[in-house]
Each structure stands twice: as structure tokens, then as C-alpha cells.
C-alpha positions in Angstrom: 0.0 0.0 0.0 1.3 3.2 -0.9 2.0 6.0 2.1 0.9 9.7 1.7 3.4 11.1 0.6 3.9 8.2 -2.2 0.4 9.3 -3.2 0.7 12.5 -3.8 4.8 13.1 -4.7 4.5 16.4 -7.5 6.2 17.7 -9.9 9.6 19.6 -8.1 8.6 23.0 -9.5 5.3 22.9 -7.7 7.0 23.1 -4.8 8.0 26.8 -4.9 4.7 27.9 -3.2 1.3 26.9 -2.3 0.2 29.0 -5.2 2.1 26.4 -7.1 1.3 23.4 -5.9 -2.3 24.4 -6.2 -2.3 25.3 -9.5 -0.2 21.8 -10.2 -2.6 20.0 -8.1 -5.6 21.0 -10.3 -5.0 22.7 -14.0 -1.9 22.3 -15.4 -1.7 19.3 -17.9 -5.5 19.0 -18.1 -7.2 19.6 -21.6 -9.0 22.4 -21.5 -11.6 22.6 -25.0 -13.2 25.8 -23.5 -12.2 28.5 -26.0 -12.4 31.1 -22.7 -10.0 29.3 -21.2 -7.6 28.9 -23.9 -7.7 32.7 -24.7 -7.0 33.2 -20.7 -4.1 30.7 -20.7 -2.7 32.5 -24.1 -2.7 35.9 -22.7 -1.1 34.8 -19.3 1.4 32.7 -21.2 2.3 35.6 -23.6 2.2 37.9 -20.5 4.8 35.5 -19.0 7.8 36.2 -21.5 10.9 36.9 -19.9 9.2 36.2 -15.9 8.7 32.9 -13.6 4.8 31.2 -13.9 4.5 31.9 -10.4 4.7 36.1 -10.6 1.8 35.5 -13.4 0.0 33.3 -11.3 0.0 36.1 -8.5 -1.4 38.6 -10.9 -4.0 36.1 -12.5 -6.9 37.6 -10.8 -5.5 41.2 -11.3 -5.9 40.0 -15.2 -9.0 39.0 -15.0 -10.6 42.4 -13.9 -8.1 44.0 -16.0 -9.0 42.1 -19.0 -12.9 42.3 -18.8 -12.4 37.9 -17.4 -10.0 37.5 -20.6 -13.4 38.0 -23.0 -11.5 38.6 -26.4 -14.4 40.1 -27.8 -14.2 43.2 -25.5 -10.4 42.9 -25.7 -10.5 43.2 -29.1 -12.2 46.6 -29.1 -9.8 48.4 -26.7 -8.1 51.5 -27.7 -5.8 54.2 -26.6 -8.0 54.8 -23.8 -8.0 51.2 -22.1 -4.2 50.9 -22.8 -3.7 54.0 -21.0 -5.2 52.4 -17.6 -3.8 49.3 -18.4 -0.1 50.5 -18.5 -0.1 51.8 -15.0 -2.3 48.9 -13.7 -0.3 47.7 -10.5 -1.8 44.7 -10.4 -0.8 43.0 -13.5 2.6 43.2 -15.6 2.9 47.0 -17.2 4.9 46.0 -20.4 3.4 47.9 -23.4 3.7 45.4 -25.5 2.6 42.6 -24.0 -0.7 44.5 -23.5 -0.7 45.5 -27.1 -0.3 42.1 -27.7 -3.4 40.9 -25.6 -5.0 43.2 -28.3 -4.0 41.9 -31.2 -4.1 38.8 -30.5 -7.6 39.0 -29.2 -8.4 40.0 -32.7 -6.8 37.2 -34.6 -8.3 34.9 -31.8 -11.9 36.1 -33.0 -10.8 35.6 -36.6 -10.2 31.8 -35.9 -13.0 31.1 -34.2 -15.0 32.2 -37.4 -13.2 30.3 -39.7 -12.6 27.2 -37.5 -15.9 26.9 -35.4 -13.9 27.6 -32.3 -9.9 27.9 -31.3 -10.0 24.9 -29.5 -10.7 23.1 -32.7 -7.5 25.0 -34.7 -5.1 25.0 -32.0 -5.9 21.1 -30.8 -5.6 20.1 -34.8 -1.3 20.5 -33.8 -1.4 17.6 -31.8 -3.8 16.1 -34.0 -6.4 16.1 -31.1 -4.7 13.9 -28.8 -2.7 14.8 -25.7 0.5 13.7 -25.9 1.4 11.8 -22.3 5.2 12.3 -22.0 7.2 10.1 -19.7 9.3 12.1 -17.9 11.2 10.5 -14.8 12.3 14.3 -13.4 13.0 17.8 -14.1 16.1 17.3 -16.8 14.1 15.4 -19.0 11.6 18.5 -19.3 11.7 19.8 -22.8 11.2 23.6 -23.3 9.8 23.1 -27.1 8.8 20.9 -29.3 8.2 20.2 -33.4 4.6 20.8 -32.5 5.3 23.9 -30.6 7.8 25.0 -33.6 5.2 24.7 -35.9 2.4 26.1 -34.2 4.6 29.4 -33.3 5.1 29.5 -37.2 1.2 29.3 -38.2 0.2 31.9 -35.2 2.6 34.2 -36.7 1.3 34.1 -39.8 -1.8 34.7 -38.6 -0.9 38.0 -36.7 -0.6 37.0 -33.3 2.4 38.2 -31.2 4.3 37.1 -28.1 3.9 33.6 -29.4 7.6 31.9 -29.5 8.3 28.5 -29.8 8.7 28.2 -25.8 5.4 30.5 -25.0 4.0 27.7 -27.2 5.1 24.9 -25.9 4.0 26.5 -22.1 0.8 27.0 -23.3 0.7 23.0 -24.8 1.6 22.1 -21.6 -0.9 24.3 -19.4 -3.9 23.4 -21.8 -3.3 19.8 -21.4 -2.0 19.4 -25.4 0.9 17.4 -23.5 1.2 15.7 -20.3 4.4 16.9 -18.7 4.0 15.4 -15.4 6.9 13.4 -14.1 5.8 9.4 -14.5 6.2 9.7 -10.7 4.2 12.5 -9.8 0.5 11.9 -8.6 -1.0 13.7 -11.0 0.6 11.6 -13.9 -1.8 9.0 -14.2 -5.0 11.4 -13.1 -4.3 13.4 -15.8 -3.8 10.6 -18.0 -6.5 8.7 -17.4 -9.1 11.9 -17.3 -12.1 11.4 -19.5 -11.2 14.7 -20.7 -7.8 13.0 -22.0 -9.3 10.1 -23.8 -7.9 10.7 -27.0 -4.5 10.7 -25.1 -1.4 9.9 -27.2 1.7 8.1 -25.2 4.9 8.3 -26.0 8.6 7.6 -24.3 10.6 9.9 -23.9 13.2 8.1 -27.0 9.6 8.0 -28.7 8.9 11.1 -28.9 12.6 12.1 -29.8 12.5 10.0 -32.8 9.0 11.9 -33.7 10.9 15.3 -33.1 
């Protein structure tokens, strides 16, 4: 029988904080297919360039009243006016253009829900709608990007959005569930895996998915 501690050992960068581990505990690696949470996880990932997940976390909720709850089509129609209160905001991250960004890319995010029926349906078509369950044993094993990430940085911009490197990518794939970057001996591993939300879950070694790459 395993202790409790066996039962719920996490990923080591969950560890930082309680913020953290909470987040670890309960989003990060599950598939999200809501299109409101996708946009939310692609401003905060964009937003994230340069700075640790953890200060982003502690501004999430700043974000949300900031950013109208992250509803693109409001985003999309702010102008000098909303930038101007959104520059000296304390409570999220003041970088010009990473709000300029949430902008645009608001826009663009509107544009392929039109022509795909929803994001969710574009931006899960990269991994072929399948999560991809990695099986990492610890921390050096993590990768930072991938030849889905690489890809999907080129077709977003093409499209128009911005802040969207291979890396931000790849976060994003990981936050939304797109991969399963839990270590194999993490507790979350195997819940995420085996989520009915996951079904169409794709499993590869860690050699596996390097001969994929």
C-alpha cells in the first residue's frame, strides 16, 4: 500500500509555493476545450515572456478584472483609452507590448473562431487532437519546445498573433493539457492521464517522442 506522501509526490517546480502546488494539483496538464480558457491561458502565457509562472499566477486575478475575465471580444475593441489604464495597472505586468499584444491577438483569436468553429478546434488540430502523455522521470528530462510547438509558433505568426515563440508555445501545450508533462512519478501523472477529458490521449517515451521530433 502506498504511504501519503507516495500518493501525492508532485512535480519539483510545484514546490515553490502553495500558489504552485495548487495550480499543479488542479490545472496544469488537463485539456482544456473551452475557448475562454484557452484565450485566458494564451494571454497569461504571452504575458509570462521573460518572468517565472509563479509572478503571473499572483497577478492572475489582477488580469481577470483588468481584461474584462479575458473576454477577447471586448479585448479586441480596446483603444488608446484602455491601454492608457492598463499601462499603470499595479496589479498585472505594465509592459506595453505585451498588453498591445493581448490586443491583437484578441483580434486574430476572434478571426479563428469564425473560420474554424472555435480555437479549440484550430489550436488542438497541432497535436492532432490527442494529448501527448510524456514520460518524464524528473525535471532534466523536461523539454522547453517541441516540433509541434515550432510549428504552431510559425502558423500563429502568420496569422498575426504576437508574443507567441516556440517556448510560450510549448508552455501553453503544456498548461492546456495538449501534452502531459507530469513526471511518471508525480500523482498527477496518471490522473491526468486517465481523465475522461484525456481520452484521445497519445503516449509516448521519452526516445519516442525524440524520434518523432
Amino acid at each position: 500500500m502506498k504511504t501519503n506522501s507516495q500518493q501525492h509526490h508532485r512535480c519539483a517546480w510545484s514546490l515553490k509555493s502553495p500558489l504552485m502546488m495548487e495550480y499543479h494539483d488542479h490545472e496544469w496538464g488537463v485539456p482544456v476545450r473551452d475557448d475562454k480558457i484557452l484565450f485566458e491561458f494564451l494571454v497569461l502565457e504571452s504575458a509570462q515572456a521573460g518572468l517565472s509562472w509563479q509572478t503571473v499566477l499572483q497577478k492572475r486575478d489582477a488580469y481577470r478584472k483588468a481584461f474584462d475575465q479575458f473576454n477577447p471580444k471586448k479585448i479586441a475593441c480596446y483603444g488608446k483609452k484602455e491601454v492608457s489604464l492598463l499601462v499603470v495597472n499595479p496589479g498585472i505586468i505594465r509592459n506595453r507590448l505585451k498588453i498591445l499584444a493581448a490586443i491583437t491577438n484578441a483580434k486574430v483569436f476572434l478571426e479563428v473562431q469564425r473560420e474554424h468553429g472555435s480555437f479549440s478546434n484550430y489550436i488542438w488540430d497541432f497535436v492532432n487532437g490527442q494529448t501527448i502523455n510524456h514520460k518524464i522521470k524528473n525535471a532534466k528530462m523536461f523539454f522547453c519546445t517541441s516540433k509541434e510547438s515550432e510549428l504552431m509558433s510559425s502558423e500563429l505568426r502568420k496569422r498575426g498573433f504576437t508574443f507567441v515563440g516556440s517556448k510560450i508555445c510549448y508552455s501553453f501545450m503544456q498548461a492546456v493539457g495538449m501534452v502531459n508533462d507530469h513526471e511518471i512519478g508525480c500523482f498527477r501523472h496518471h490522473e491526468v492521464m486517465d481523465s475522461p477529458k484525456n481520452s484521445y490521449a497519445k503516449n509516448l517515451t521519452i526516445d519516442e517522442r525524440k524520434a518523432e521530433a
